[in-house]
N, C-alpha and C positions, 0 to 999 in steps of 0.2 A: 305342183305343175309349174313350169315355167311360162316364164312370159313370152309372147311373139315380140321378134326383133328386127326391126326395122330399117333398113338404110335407103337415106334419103339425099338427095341434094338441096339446096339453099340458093339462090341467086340475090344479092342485093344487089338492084338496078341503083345508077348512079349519073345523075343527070347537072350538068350544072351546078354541083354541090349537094344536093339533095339527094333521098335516097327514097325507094318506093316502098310502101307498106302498104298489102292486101290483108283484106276482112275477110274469114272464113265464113262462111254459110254457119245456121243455127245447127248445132250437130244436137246429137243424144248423149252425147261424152263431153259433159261439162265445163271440162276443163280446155276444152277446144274449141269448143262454140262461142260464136261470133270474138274471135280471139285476133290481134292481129298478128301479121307473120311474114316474112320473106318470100316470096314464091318461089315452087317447087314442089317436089314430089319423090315417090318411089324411085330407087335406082331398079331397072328391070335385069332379071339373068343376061350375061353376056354384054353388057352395059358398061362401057368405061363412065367413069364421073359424068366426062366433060359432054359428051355424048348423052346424058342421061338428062345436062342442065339444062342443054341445047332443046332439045325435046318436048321438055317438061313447059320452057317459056314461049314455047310456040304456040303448044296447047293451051296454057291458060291464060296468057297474055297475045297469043298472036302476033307475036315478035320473030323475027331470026336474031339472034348477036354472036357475035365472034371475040375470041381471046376471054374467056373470062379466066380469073386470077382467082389461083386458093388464096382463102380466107383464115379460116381455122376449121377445126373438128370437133364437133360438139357430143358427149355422149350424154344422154337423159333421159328417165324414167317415168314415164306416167304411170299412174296407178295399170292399169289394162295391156301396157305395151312398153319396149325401150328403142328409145332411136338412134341412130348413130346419124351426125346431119354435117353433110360435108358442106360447108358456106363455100361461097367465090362472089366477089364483086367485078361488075360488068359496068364497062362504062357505055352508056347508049348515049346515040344521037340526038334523041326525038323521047316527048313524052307520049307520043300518042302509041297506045295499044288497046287491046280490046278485052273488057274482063268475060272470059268463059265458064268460069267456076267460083269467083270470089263476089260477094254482096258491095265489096266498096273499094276504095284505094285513096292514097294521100300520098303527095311527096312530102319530105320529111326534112327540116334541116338539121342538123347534127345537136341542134341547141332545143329542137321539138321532138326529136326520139321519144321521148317519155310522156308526151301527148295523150299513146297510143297504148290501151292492154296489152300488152305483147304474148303471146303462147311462152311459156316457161321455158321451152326449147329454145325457143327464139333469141333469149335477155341475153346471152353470153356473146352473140352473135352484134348486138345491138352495142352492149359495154366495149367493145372492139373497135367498133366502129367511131365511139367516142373517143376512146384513148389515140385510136389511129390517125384519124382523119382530120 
């Protein structure tokens, strides 16, 4: 049987040089629970990307942002699922938003990335951002 496959978007919020990283909730899938991760979510049918990032950080941060920039494309496998995870980095104004689904958050500076467990999807996303930025 195959696996269910995923496509997801990614936002790394970027603030003043920092970047934000959210705490997932305690899941039942080990490898995701209390994992940290970039916010984001499902791309829904009919759904362009940017449209989908726009969306996704409304609901879980309660933000609006505009212009966000591809990142790169991450493809990865979990034991249960594979995801394809489109990144883009958003430059915001403001740290203030509001967590609706995540346990925690930290801004990040480029030199603290590795602070934080990162979800395995996530690392490629993260090593990027080191070489990048």
């Amino acid at each position: 049987m195959s696996k269910k496959h995923i496509e997801v978007v990614a936002a790394v919020l970027k603030n003043e040089g920092d970047f934000l990283a959210v705490q997932r909730a305690p899941s039942k899938l080990d490898y995701v629970s209390k994992k940290w991760e970039f916010p984001g979510g499902k791309v829904e049918a009919g759904e362009t990307l940017v449209e989908a990032i726009t969306r996704e950080l409304a609901e879980e941060l309660t933000i609006t942002v505009t212009h966000p920039q591809f990142l790169l494309k991450i493809e990865h496998s979990y034991p249960d699922f594979d995801i394809t995870m489109h990144c883009f980095v958003i430059d915001v104004p403001t740290r203030e938003f509001e967590l609706t689904e995540h346990i925690d958050s930290r801004w990040l500076a480029k030199d603290q990335l590795w602070e934080v467990d990162w979800a395995e999807a996530d690392v490629p996303a993260v090593e990027k951002l080191i070489t990048t930025f």
